[in-house]
N, CA, C and O atoms as a GROMACS GRO file, in nm:
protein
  240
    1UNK      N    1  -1.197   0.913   1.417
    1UNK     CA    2  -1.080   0.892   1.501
    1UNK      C    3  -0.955   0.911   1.415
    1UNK      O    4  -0.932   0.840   1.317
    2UNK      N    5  -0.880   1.003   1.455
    2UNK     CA    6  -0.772   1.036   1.376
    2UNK      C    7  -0.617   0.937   1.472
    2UNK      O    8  -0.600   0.932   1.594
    3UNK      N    9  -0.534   0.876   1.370
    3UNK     CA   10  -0.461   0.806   1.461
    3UNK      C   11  -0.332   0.830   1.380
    3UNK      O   12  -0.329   0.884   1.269
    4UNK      N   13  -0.198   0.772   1.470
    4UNK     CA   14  -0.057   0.842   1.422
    4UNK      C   15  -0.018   0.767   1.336
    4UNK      O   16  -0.067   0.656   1.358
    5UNK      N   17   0.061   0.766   1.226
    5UNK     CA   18   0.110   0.684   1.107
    5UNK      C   19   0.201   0.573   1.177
    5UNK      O   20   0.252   0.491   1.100
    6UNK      N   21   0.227   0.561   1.310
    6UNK     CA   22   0.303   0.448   1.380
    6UNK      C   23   0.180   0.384   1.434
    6UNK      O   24   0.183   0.261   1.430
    7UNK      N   25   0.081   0.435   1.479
    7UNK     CA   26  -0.008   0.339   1.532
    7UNK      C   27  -0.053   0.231   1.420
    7UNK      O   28  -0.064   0.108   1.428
    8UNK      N   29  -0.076   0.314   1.318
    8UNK     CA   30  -0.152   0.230   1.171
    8UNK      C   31  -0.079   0.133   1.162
    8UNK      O   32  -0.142   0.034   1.126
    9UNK      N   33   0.076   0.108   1.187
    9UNK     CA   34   0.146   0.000   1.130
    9UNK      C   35   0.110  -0.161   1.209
    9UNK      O   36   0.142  -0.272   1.167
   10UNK      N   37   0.019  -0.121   1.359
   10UNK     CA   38  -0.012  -0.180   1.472
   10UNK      C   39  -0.121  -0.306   1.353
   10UNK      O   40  -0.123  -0.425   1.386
   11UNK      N   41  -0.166  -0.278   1.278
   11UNK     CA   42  -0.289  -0.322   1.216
   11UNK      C   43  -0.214  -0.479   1.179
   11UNK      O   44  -0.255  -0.586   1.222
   12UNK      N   45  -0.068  -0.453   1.069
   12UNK     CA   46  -0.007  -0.515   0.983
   12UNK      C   47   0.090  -0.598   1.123
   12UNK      O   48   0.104  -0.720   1.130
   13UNK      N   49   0.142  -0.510   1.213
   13UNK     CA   50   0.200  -0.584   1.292
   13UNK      C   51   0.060  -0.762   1.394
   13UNK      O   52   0.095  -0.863   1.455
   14UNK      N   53  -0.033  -0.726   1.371
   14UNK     CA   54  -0.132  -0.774   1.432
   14UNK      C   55  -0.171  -0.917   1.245
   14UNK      O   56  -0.213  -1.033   1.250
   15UNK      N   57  -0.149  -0.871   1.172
   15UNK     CA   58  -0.163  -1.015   1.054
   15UNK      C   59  -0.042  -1.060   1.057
   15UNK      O   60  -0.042  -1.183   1.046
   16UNK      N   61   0.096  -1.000   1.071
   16UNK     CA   62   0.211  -1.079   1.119
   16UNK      C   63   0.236  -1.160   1.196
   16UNK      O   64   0.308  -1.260   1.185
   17UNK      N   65   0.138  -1.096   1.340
   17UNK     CA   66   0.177  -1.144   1.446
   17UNK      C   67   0.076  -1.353   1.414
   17UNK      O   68   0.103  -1.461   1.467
   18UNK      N   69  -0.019  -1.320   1.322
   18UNK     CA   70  -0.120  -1.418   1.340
   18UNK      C   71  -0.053  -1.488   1.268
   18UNK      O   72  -0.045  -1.597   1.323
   19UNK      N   73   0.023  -1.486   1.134
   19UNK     CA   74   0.050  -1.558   1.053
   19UNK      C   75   0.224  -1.634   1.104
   19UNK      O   76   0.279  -1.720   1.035
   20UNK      N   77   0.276  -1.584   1.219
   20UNK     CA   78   0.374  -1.655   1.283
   20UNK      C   79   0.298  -1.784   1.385
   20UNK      O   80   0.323  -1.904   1.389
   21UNK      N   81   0.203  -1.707   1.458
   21UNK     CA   82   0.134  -1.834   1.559
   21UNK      C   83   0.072  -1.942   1.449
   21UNK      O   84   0.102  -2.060   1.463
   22UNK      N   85   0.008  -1.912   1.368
   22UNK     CA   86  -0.015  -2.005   1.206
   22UNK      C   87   0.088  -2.098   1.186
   22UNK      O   88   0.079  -2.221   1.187
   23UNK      N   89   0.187  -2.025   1.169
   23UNK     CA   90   0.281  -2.159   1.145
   23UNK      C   91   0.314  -2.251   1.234
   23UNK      O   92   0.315  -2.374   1.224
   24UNK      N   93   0.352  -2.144   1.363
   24UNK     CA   94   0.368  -2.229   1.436
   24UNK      C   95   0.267  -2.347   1.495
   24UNK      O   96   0.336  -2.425   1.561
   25UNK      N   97   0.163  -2.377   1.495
   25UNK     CA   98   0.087  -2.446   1.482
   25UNK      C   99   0.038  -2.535   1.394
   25UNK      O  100  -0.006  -2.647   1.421
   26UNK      N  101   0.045  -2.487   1.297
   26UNK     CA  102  -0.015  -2.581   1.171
   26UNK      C  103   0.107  -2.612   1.096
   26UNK      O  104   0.091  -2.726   1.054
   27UNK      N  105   0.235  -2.564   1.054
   27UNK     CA  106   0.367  -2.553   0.934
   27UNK      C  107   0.245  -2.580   0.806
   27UNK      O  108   0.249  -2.652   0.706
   28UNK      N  109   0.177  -2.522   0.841
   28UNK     CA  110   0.101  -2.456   0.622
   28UNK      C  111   0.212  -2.363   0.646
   28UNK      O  112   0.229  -2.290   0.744
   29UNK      N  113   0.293  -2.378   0.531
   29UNK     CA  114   0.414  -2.276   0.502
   29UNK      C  115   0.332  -2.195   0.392
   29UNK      O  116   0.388  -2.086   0.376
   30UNK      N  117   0.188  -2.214   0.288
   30UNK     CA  118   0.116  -2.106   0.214
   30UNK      C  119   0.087  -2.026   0.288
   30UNK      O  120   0.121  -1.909   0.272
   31UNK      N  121   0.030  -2.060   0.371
   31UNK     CA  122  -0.052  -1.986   0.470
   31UNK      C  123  -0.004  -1.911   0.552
   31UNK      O  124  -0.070  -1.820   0.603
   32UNK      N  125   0.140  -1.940   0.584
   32UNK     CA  126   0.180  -1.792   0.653
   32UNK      C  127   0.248  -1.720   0.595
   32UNK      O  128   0.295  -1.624   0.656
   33UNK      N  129   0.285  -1.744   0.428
   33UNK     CA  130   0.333  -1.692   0.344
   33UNK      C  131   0.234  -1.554   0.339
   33UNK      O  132   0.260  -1.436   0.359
   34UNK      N  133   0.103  -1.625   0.301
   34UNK     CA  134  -0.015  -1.506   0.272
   34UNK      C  135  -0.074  -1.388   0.405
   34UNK      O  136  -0.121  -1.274   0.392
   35UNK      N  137  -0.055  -1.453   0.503
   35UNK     CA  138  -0.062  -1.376   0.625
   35UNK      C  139   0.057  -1.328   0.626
   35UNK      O  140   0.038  -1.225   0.562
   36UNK      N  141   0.156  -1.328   0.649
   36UNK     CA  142   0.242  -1.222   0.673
   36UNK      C  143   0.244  -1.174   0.526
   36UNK      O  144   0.329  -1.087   0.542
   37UNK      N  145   0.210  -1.166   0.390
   37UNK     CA  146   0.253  -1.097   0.300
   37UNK      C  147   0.055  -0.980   0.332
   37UNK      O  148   0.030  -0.860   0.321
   38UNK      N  149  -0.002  -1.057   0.356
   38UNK     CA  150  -0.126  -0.977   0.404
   38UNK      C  151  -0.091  -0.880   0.551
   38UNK      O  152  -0.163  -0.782   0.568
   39UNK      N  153  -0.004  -0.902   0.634
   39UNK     CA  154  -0.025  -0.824   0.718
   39UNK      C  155   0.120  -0.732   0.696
   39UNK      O  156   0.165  -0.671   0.794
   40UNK      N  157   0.193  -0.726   0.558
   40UNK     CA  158   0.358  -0.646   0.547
   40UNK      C  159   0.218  -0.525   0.489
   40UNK      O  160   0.186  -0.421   0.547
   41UNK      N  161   0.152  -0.585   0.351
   41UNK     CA  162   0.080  -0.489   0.304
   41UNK      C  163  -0.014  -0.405   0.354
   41UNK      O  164  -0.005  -0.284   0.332
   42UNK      N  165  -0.117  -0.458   0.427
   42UNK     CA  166  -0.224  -0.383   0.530
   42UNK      C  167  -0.176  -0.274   0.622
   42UNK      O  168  -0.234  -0.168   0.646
   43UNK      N  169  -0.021  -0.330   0.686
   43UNK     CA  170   0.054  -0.214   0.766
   43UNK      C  171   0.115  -0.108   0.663
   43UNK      O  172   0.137   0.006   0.705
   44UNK      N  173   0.141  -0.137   0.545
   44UNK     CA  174   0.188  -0.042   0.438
   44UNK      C  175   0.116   0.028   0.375
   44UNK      O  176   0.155   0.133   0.324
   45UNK      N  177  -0.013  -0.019   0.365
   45UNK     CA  178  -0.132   0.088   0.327
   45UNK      C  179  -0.177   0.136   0.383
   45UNK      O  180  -0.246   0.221   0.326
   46UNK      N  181  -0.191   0.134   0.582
   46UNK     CA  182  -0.227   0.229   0.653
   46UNK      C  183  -0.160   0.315   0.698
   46UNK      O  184  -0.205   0.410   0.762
   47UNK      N  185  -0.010   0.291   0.665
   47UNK     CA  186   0.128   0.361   0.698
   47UNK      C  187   0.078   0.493   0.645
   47UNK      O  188   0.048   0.590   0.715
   48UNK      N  189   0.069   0.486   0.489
   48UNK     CA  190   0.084   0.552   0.414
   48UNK      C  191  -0.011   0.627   0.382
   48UNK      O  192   0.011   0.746   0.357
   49UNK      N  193  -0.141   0.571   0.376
   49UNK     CA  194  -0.267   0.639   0.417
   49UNK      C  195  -0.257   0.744   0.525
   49UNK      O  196  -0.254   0.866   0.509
   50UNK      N  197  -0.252   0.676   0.640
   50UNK     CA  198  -0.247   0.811   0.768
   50UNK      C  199  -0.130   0.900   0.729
   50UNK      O  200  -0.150   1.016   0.767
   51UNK      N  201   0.009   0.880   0.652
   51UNK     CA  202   0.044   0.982   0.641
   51UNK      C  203   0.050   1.053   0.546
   51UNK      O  204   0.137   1.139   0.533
   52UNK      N  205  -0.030   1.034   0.472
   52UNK     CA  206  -0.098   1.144   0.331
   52UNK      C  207  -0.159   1.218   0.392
   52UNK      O  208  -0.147   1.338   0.368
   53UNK      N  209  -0.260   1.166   0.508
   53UNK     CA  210  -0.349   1.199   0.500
   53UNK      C  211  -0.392   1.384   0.589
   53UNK      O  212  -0.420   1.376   0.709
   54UNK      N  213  -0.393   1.494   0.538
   54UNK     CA  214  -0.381   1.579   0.554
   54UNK      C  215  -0.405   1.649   0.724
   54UNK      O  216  -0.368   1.755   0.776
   55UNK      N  217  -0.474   1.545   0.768
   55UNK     CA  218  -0.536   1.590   0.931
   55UNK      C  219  -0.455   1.491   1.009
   55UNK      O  220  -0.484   1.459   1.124
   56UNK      N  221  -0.380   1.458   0.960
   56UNK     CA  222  -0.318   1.280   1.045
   56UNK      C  223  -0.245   1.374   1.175
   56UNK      O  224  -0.255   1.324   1.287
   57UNK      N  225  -0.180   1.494   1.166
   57UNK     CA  226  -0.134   1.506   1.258
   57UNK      C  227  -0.237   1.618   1.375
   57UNK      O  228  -0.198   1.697   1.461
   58UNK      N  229  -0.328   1.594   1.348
   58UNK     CA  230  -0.467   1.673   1.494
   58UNK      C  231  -0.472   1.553   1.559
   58UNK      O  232  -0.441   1.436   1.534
   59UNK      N  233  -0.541   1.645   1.694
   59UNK     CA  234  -0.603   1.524   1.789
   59UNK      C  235  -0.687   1.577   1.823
   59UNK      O  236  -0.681   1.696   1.854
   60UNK      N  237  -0.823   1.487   1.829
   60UNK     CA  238  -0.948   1.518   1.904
   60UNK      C  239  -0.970   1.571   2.027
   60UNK      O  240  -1.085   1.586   2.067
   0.00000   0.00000   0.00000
């Protein structure tokens, strides 16, 4: 499955999104430190991945 370098960011927006309801629930202020610093990076390595990546722009 080949997908667009904006969709990939969907990944990181989705550990952001968890590590805000985290706080808001629990205030572990580590813990949503590491989720959102886990979901800035995960969206930044698939960013960047899909757009290296030489076929990123085909579609099935």
């Amino acid at each position: 499955m080949i997908m667009r370098p904006r969709r990939a960011m969907l990944i990181g927006f989705v550990f952001a999104g968890l590590g805000v309801a985290y706080g808001l629930l629990s205030h572990d202020w580590i813990g949503v430190t590491l989720l959102l610093a886990l979901g800035v990076a995960t969206g930044l390595m698939a960013y960047v991945l899909m757009a290296a990546s030489p076929r990123g722009d085909e579609t099935e």
